[in-house]
C-alpha positions in Angstrom: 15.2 -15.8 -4.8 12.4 -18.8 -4.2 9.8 -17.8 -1.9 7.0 -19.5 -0.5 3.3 -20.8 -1.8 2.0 -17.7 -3.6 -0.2 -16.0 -4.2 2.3 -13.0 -2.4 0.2 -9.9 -1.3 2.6 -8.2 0.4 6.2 -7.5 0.8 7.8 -5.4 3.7 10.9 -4.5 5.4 12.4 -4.8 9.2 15.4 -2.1 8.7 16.4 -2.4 12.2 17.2 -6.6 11.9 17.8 -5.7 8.0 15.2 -8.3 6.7 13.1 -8.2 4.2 9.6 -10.4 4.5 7.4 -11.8 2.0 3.6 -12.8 2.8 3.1 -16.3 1.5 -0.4 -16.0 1.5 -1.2 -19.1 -0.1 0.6 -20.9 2.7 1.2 -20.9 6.4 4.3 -18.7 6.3 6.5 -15.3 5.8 10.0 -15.9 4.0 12.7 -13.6 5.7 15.2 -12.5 3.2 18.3 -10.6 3.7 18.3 -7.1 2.7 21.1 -6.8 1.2 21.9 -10.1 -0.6 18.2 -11.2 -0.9 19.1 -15.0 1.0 16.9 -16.7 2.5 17.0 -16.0 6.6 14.3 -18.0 8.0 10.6 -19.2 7.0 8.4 -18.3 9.7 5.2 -20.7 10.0 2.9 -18.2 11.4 0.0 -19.1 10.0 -2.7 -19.4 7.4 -2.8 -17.1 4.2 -0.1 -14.1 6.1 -1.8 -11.4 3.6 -0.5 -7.8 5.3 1.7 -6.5 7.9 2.5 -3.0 9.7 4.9 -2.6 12.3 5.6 0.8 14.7 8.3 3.1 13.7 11.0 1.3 15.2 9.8 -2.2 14.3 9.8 -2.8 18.1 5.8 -4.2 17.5 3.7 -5.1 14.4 0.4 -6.7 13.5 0.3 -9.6 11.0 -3.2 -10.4 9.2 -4.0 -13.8 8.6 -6.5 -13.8 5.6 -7.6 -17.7 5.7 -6.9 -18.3 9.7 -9.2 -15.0 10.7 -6.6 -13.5 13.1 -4.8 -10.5 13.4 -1.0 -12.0 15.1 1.0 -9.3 17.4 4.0 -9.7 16.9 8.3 -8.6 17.6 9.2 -7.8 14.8 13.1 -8.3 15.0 13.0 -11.5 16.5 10.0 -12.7 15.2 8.6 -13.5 18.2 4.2 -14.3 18.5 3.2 -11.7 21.6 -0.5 -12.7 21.1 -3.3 -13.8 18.5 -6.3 -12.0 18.3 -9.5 -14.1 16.9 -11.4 -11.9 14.3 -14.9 -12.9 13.7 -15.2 -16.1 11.3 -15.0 -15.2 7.7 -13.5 -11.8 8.0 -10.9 -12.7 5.5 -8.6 -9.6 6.5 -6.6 -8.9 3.7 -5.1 -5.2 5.1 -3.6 -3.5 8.2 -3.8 -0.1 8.8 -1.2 1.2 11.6 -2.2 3.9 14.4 0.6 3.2 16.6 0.1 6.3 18.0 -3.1 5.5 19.9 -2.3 2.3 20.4 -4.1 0.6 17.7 -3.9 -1.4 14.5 -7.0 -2.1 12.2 -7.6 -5.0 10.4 -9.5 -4.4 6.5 -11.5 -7.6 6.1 -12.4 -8.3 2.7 -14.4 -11.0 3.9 -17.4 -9.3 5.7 -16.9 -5.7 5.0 -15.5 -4.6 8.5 -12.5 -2.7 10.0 -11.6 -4.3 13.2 -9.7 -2.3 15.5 -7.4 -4.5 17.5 -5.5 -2.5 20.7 -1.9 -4.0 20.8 -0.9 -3.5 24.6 -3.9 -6.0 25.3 -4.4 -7.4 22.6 -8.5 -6.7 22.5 -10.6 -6.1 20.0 -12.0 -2.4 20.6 -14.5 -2.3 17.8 -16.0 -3.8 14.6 -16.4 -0.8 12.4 -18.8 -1.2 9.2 -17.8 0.0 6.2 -18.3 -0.8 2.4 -18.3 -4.1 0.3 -14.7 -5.5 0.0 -12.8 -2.7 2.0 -9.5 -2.6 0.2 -7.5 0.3 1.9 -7.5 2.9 3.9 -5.6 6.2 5.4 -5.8 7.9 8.9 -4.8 11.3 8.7 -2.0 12.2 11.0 1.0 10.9 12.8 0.0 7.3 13.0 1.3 7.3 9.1 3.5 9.5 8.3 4.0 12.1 11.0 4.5 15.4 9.3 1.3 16.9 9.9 -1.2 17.1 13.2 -4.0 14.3 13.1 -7.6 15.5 12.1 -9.1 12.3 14.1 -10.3 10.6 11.6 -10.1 7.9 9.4 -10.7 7.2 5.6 -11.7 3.5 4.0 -11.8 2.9 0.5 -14.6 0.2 -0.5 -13.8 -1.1 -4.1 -17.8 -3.3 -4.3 -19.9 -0.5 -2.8 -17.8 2.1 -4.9 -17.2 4.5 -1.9 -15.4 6.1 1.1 -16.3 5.1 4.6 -15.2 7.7 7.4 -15.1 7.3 10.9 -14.2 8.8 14.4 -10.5 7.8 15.6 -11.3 8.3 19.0 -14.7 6.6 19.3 -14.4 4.5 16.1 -18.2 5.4 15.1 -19.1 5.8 11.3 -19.3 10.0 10.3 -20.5 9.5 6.5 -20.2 7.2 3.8 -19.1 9.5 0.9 -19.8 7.8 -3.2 -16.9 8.2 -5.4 -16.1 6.5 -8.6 -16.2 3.0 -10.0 -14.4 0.3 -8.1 -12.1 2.2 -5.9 -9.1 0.7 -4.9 -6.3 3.2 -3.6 -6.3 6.5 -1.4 -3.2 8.5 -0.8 -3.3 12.3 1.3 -1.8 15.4 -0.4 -1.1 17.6 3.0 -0.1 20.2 1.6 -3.7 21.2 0.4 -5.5 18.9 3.1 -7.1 16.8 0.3 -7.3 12.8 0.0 -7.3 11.6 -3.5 -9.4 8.1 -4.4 -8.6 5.9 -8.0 -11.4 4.8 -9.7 -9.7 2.0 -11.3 -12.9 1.1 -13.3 -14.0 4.6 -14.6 -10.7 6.1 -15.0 -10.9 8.8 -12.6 -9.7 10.2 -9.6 -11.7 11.8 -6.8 -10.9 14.5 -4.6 -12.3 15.6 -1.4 -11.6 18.1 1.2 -10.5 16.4 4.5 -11.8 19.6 7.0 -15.7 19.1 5.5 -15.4 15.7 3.6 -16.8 17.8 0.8 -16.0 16.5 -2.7 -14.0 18.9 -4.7 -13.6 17.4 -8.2 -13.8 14.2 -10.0 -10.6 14.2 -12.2 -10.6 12.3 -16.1 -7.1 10.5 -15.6 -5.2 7.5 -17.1 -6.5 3.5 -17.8 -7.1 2.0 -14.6 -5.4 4.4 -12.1 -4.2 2.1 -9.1 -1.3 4.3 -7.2 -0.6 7.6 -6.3 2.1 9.9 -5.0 2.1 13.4 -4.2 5.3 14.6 -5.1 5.6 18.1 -3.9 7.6 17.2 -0.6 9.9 15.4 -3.5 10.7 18.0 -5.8 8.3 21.2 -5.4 5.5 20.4 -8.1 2.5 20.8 -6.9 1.1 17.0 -8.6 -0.4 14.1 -7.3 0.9 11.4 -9.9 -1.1 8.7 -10.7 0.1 5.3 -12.4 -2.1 3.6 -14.9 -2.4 -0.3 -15.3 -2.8 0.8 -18.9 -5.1 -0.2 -21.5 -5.8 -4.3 -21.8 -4.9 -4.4 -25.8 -2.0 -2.3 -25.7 -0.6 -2.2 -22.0 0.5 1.1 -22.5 1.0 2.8 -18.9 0.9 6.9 -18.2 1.5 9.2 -15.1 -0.8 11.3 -15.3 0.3 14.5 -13.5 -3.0 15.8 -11.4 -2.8 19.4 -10.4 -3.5 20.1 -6.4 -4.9 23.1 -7.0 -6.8 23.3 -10.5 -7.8 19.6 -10.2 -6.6 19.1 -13.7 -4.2 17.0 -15.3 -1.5 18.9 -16.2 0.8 16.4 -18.4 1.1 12.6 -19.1 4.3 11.0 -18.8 4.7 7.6 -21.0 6.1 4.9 -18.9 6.5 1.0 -19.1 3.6 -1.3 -20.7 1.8 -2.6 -17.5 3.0 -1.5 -14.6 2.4 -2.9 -11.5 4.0 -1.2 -8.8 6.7 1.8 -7.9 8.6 3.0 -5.1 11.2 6.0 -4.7 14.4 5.9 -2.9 16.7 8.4 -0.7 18.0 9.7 -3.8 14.2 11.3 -5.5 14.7 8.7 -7.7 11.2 6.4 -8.8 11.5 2.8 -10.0 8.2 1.5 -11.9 8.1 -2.3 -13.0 5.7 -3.7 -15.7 3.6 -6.7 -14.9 4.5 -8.6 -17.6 6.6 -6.2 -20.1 9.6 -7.7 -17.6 11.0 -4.2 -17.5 12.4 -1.5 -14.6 12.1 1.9 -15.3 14.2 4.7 -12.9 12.5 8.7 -13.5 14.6 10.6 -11.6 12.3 13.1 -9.7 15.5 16.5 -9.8 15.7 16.1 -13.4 12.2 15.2 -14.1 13.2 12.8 -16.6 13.1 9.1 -17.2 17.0 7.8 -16.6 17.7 4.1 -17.0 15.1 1.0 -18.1 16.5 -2.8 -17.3 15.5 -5.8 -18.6 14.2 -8.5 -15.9 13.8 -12.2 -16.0 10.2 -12.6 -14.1 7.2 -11.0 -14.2 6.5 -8.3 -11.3 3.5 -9.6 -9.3 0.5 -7.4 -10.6 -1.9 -7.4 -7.6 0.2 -7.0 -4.3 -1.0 -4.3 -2.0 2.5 -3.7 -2.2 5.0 -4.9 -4.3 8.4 -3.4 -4.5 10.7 -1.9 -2.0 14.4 0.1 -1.6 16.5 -1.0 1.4 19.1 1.2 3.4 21.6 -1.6 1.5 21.1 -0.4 -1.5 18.8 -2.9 -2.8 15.9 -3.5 -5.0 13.7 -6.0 -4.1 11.0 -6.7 -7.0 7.7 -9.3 -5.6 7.0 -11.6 -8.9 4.0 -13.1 -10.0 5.5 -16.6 -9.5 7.3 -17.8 -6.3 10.3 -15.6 -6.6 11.8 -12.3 -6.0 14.0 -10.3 -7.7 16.8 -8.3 -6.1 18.8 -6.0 -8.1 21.9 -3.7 -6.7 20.5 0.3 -7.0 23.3 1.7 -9.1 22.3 5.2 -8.6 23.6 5.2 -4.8 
């Protein structure tokens, strides 16, 4: 399916209107695909460079960041309706969102000055400019403003991928605790709750840090694949205690690796071959994980009971490489796969 001007940072999904949006942040809009069929709904002029987007747990509100217009856009999700636009300071170039629903509040990650803004929804006021590292690239609250199977710790962690660090900070007064170094270029954090740890990729050193969320202490810096840039802890999938990471792979080969990381020995375990180059994954209902290579234009489905690989397809574009995210599974039993061009593929999951 054509999409609009690229590049395309970001693709999400409304279940509740059953659309699927793509951020056409090299123009002025979001193209609203159906989530079944993958046709085109509507193309939403909402502004310059659309870059991110969260919404509440029952879409009933999100936040929209404008990378190139320097706003943060309230909006309904379901009707795409504009509630209110939020100026952010010129040249904050936010390129993230990062949802606390749950107090009311969505932060802005702008790339552009290396701030969080914290923008309150209700009134649509900016509550604070939180400094944090160069190029601030993602970040994780801990608690039920994510994914709500755990008590929040009140606090917040932002990964910095040009000061090669972790900023923390108060939820409730939005002040800076520490500013903890990790490896090389960080790009990705991701919470293993079971053990109370976050976990950091060092895309440029080939590591992983881990520290301890009750003291910020760090617990072990973890040898892993080429260029870690995801992670999933999949012990709430299937019982393994691992935090997988996916590699980018090697620049000459483009050979890309899971490599397994154990949550208690800080070790990796094993190293799972997958596809040359992949760019991005996602799992569906059924424990099954689909990876897609950047340019090896191929689909790979592990399936997480069996812990096996089960089924590679071939695909006709190459998966978009850099999107914060790139690749989702609807309740309709559809793939939808964000290219590096001005398309996206949508392929019917067989294994429902």
């Amino acid at each position: 399916m054509d999409v609009g001007t690229g590049p395309h940072l970001h693709i999400g999904y409304v279940k509740e209107s059953g659309h699927v949006w793509v951020s056409d942040t090299g123009g002025d809009t979001i193209t609203v695909l159906d989530h079944a069929d993958g046709r085109v709904v509507d193309r939403w002029h909402l502004g310059g460079g659309a870059a991110h987007f969260s919404f509440d747990a029952g879409c009933t509100v999100g936040v929209v960041a404008l990378r190139s217009a320097d706003e943060a856009v309230i909006v309904r999700p379901q009707t795409r309706e504009v509630v209110r636009r939020v100026s952010l300071p010129a040249g904050s170039a936010p390129t993230g969102t990062m949802p606390a629903f749950d107090r009311g509040i969505v932060y802005t990650l702008n790339e552009g000055n290396g701030t969080v803004t914290a923008v309150e929804v209700s009134s649509a006021r900016i509550t604070a400019s939180i400094p944090v590292g160069g190029l601030p690239k993602w970040g994780q609250p801990w608690g039920a403003s994510y994914k709500p199977i755990t008590q929040p710790v009140g606090k917040t962690y932002v990964v910095s991928t040009e000061s090669d660090d972790v900023t923390v900070f108060d939820d409730s007064t939005n002040e800076v605790i520490r500013r903890i170094p990790v490896g090389h270029r960080p790009n990705r954090n991701a919470i293993f709750r079971e053990h109370g740890n976050i976990y950091i990729s060092n895309e440029a050193d080939d590591t992983v840090t881990v520290i301890r969320i009750a003291d910020d202490q760090v617990l072990a810096t973890v040898p892993v694949n080429h260029r870690p840039f995801r992670m999933l802890p999949i012990q709430a999938i299937n019982g393994r205690d691992e935090m997988w990471v996916l590699g980018a792979g090697e620049a000459t080969t483009g050979a890309g690796t899971v490599a397994a990381v154990s949550g208690t020995e800080h070790i990796v375990t094993r190293t799972i071959d997958v596809i040359d180059e992949p760019a991005n994954w996602v799992v569906n209902p059924q424990k099954r994980l689909f990876i897609v290579g950047s340019s090896c234009r191929q689909l790979m489905v592990y399936d997480f009971v069996s812990d096996a690989p089960v089924g590679l397809t071939e695909l006709g574009h190459d998966p978009a490489p850099g999107a914060i995210s790139g690749l989702i599974h609807t309740s309709a039993g559809s793939l939808f796969i964000l290219n590096n061009d001005s398309t996206v593929t949508v392929l019917r999951d067989q294994n429902e």
